[in-house]
C-alpha positions as CSV (number, residue, x, y, z in Angstrom):
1,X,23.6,20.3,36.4
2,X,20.6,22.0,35.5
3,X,17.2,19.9,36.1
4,X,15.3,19.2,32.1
5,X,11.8,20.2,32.4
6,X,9.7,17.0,32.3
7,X,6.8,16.4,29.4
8,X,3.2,14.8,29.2
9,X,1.8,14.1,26.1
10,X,-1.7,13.7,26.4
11,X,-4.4,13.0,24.1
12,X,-8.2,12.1,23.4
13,X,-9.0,9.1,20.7
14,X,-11.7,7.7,18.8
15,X,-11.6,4.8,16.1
16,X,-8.0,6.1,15.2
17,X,-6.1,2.1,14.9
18,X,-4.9,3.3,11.2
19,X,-3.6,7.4,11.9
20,X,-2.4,6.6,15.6
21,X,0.9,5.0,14.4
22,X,2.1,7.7,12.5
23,X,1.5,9.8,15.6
24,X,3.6,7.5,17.9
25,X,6.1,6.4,15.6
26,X,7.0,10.1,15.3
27,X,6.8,10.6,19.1
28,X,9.7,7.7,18.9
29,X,11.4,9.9,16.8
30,X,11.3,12.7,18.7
31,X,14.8,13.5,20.4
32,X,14.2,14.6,23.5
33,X,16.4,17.7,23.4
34,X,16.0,19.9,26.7
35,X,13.5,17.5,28.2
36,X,12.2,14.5,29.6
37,X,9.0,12.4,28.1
38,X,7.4,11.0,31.3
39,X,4.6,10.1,30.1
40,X,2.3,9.5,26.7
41,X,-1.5,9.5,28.0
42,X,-4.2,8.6,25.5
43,X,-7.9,8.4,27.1
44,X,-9.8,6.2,24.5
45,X,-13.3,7.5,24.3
46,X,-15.6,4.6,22.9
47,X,-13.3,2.9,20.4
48,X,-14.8,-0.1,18.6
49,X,-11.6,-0.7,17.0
50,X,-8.1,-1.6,17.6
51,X,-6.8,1.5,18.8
52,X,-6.4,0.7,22.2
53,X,-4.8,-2.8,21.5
54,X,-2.3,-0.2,18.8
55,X,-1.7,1.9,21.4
56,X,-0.8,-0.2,24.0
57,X,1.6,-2.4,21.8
58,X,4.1,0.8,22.3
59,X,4.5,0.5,25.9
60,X,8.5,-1.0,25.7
61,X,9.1,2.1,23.6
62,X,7.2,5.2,25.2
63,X,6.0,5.3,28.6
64,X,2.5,5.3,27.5
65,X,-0.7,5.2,29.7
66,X,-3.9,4.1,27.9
67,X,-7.4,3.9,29.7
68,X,-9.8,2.1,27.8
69,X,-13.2,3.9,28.2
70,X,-16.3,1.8,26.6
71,X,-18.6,5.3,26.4
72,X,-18.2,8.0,24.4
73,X,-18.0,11.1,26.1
74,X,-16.2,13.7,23.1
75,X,-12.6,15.3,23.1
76,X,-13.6,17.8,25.8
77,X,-14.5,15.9,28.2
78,X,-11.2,13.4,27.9
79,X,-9.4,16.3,28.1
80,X,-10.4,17.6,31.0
81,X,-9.5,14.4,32.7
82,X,-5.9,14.5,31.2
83,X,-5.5,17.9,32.4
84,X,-6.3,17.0,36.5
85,X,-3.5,14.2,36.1
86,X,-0.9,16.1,34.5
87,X,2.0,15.8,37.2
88,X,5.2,17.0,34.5
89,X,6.5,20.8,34.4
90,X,4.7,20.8,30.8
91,X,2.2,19.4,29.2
92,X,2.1,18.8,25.5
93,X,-1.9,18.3,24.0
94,X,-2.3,16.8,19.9
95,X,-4.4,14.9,18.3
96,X,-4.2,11.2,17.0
97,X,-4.2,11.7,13.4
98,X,-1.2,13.8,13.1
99,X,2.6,13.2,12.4
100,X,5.5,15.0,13.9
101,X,7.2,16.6,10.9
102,X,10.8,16.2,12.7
103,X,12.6,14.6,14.8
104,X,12.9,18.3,16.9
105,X,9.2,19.1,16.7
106,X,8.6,18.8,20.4
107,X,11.8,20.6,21.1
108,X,10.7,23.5,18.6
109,X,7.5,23.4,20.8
110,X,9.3,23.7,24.1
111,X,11.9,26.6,23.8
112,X,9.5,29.6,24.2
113,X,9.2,28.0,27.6
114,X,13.0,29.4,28.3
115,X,10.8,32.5,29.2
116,X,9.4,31.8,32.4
117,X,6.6,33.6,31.9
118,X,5.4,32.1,28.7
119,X,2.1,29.7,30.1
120,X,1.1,28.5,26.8
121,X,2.3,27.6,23.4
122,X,1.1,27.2,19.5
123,X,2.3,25.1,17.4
124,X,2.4,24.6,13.4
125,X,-0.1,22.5,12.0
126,X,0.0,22.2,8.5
127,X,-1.4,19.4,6.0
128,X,0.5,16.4,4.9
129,X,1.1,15.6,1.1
130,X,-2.5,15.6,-0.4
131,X,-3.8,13.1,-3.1
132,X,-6.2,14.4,-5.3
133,X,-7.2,17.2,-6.9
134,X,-10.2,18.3,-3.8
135,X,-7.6,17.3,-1.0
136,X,-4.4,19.6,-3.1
137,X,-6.8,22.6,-3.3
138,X,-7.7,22.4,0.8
139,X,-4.5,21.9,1.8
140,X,-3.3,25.3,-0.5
141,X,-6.0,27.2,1.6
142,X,-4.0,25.7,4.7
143,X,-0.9,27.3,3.3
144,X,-2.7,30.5,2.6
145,X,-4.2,30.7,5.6
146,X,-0.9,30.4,7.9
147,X,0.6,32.7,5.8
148,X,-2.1,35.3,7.0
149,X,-1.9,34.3,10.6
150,X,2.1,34.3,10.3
151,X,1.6,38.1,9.6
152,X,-0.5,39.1,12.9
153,X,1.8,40.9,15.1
154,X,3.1,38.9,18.2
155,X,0.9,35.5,16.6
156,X,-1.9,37.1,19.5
157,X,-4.5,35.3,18.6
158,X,-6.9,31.9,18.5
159,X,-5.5,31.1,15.3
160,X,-1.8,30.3,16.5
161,X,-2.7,28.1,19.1
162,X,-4.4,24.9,17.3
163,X,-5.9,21.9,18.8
164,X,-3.3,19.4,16.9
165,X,-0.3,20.7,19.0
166,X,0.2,23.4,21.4
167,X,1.8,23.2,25.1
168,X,1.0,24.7,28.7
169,X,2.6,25.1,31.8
170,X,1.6,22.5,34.5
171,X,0.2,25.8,36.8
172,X,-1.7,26.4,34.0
173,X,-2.9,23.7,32.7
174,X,-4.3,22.2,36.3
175,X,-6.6,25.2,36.1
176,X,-8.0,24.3,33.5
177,X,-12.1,22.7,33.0
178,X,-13.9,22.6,29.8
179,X,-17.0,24.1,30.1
180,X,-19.9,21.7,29.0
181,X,-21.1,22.7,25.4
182,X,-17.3,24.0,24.4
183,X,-16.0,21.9,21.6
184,X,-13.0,24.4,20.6
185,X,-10.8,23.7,23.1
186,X,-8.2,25.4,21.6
187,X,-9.8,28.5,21.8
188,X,-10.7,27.9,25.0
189,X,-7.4,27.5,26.3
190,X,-6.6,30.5,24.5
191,X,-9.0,33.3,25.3
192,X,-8.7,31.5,28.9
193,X,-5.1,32.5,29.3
194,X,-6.2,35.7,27.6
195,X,-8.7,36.5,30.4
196,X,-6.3,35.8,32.8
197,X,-3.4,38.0,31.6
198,X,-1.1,34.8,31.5
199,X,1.4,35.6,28.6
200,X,1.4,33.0,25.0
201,X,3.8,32.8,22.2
202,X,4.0,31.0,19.5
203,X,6.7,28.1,17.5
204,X,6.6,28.2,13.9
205,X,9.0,25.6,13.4
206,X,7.1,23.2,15.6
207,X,5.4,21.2,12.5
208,X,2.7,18.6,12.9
209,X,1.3,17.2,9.8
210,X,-2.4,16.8,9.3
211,X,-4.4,14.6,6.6
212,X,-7.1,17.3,5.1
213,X,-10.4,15.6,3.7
214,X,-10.1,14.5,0.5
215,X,-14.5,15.0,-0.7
216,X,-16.9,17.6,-0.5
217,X,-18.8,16.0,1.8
218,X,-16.0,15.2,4.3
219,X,-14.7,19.3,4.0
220,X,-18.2,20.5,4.1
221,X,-18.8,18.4,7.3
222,X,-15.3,19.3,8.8
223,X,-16.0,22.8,8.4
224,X,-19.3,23.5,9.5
225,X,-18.4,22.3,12.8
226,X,-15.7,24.9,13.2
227,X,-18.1,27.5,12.1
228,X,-20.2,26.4,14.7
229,X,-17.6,25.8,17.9
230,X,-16.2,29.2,17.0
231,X,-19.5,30.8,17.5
232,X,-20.1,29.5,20.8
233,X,-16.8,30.1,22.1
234,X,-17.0,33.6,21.3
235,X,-20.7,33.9,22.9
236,X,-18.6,31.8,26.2
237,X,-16.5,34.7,26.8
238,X,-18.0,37.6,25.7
239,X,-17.6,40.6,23.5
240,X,-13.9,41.5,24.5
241,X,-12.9,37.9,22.6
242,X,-13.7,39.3,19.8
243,X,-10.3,41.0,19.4
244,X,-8.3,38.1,18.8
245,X,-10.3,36.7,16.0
246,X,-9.9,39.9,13.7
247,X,-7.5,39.8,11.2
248,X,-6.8,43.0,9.0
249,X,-7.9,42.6,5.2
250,X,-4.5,43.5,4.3
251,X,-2.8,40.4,5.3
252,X,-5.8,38.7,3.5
253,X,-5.1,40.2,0.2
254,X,-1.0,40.0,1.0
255,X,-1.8,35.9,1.5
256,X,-3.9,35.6,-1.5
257,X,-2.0,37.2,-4.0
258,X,1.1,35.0,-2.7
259,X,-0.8,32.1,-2.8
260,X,-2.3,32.3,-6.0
261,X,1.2,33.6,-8.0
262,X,2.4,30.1,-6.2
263,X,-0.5,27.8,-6.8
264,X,-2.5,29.1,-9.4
265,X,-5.4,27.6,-10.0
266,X,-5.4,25.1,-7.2
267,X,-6.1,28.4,-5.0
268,X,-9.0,29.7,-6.8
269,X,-10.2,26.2,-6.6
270,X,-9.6,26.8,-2.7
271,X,-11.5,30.0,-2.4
272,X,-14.5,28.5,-4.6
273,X,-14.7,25.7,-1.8
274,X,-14.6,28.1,0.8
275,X,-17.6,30.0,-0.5
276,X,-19.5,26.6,-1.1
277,X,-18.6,25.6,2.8
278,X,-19.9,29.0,4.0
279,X,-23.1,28.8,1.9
280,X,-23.4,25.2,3.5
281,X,-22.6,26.3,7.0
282,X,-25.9,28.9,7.0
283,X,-28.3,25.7,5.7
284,X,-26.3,22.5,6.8
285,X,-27.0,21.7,10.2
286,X,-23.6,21.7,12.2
287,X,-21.7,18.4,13.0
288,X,-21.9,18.2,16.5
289,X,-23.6,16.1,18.6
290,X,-24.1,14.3,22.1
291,X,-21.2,16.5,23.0
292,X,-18.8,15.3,20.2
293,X,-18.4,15.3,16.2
294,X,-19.2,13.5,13.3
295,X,-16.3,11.1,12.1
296,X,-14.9,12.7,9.0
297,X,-13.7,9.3,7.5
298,X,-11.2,10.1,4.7
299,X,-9.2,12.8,7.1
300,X,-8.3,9.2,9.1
301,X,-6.5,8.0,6.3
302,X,-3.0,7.5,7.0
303,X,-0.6,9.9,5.3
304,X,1.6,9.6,2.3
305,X,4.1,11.9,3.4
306,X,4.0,14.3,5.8
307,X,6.3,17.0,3.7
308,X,5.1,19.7,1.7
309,X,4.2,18.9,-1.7
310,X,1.0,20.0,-3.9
């Protein structure tokens, strides 16, 4: 009988006691087909709330680890201490606001691993069921924006590998140190495989759900950082990154005209935001700082659904 592969889920968390339920309740759902969870690890990184006791409270469910850190260090640096422990064939790396859209999500995630020479994987991260008219109008850009990225040939590139789920080889993931000053470590791991010649792929049916902001203020604070993390991670590696940023202005206009025969004027509400965030992004200074981001409180909301539905 053929050994299954073995899974850690690991994870860095700050003030999320309302969100980190959803997360762990769908990580209870999950059904563990083709694999083993060993372990759930969550490094707390200056909570002042209950998400450690929330956390912890699933330990006859999941076999969950949770290390209780008093100073805030940022999501890099926690990181970097799940990836030196990480003792399973794979490890899987999300964020504590999202949901699992199915009870196969992780198994979705998983099978491009069947290739042995796959070292890292993307997942889907889409938006979960928005409330008002600002928060509808985001989440379409979301949908318009994956539908660009879903057109790149062989999903090479930053864009298919995001922060809220993706999974790596043990080999590879070992390897692996945040740089100081690198807040997208998405990109980093990446453009790191990339420089290495390690081979990525992608899982489009590997869903997790994501609340978007649901104010100005929130989305103009929530992008601006990304502006500015994709920036420096591009000046980290160097000029021959730049490749796997580019996306060809057809897919754009393919995307858009999709998207606004679907959504109508909730997407040309979507574009007018993104021209308002860019226009912030050159004055607004960006969202970083001591090493970690500002708290982008009504994204922490817990979800209504996390299904499709503008």
């Amino acid at each position: 009988m053929k050994k299954l592969p073995t899974v850690t889920i690991g994870l860095a968390a700050h003030n999320e006691e309302e969100t980190i339920v959803q997360l762990l309740e769908s990580i209870v759902a999950q059904k563990q087909t083709g694999y083993v969870l060993a372990k759930v690890q969550i490094e707390c990184d200056g909570c002042t709330d209950k998400t450690v006791e929330v956390a912890r409270a699933y330990a006859d469910r999941l076999p969950i680890v949770v290390h209780d850190n008093h100073d805030r260090k940022g999501q890099a640096a926690r990181l970097n201490t799940i990836y030196a422990s990480v003792e399973t064939d794979i490890f899987v790396g999300t964020d504590a606001d999202v949901v699992f859209e199915s009870p196969h999500t992780l198994s979705e995630l998983l099978k491009p691993f069947m290739d042995p020479e796959i070292m890292l994987v993307g997942g889907n991260d889409l938006p979960t069921t928005p409330t008002n008219f600002i928060e509808r109008s985001i989440a379409v850009y979301e949908y318009c924006w994956k539908d660009i990225v879903a057109q790149l040939p062989d999903h090479a590139n930053v864009h298919n590998l995001p922060g809220r789920l993706h999974a790596a080889r043990k080999s590879y993931i070992l390897s692996v140190q945040i740089p100081a000053k690198i807040f997208a470590h998405d990109h980093y791991l990446f453009l790191n495989a990339k420089k290495h010649n390690l081979k990525t792929a992608y899982a489009d049916d590997a869903v997790a759900r994501d609340r978007m902001p649901n104010n100005l203020a929130d989305y103009i604070s929530q992008t601006t950082r990304f502006i500015d993390t994709g920036r420096d991670i591009e000046d980290y590696f160097g000029q021959w990154s730049e490749q796997f940023y580019v996306i060809p202005g057809k897919y754009k206009l393919i995307a858009y005209v999709r998207s606004l025969k679907r959504y109508h004027v909730y997407f040309l509400s979507s574009v007018i935001l993104q021209i308002i965030q860019r226009v912030a992004g050159k004055i607004h200074p960006h969202s970083i700082k001591k090493g970690y981001f500002t708290e982008v409180a009504s994204s922490k909301i817990p979800a209504v659904s996390a299904k499709e539905h503008i």
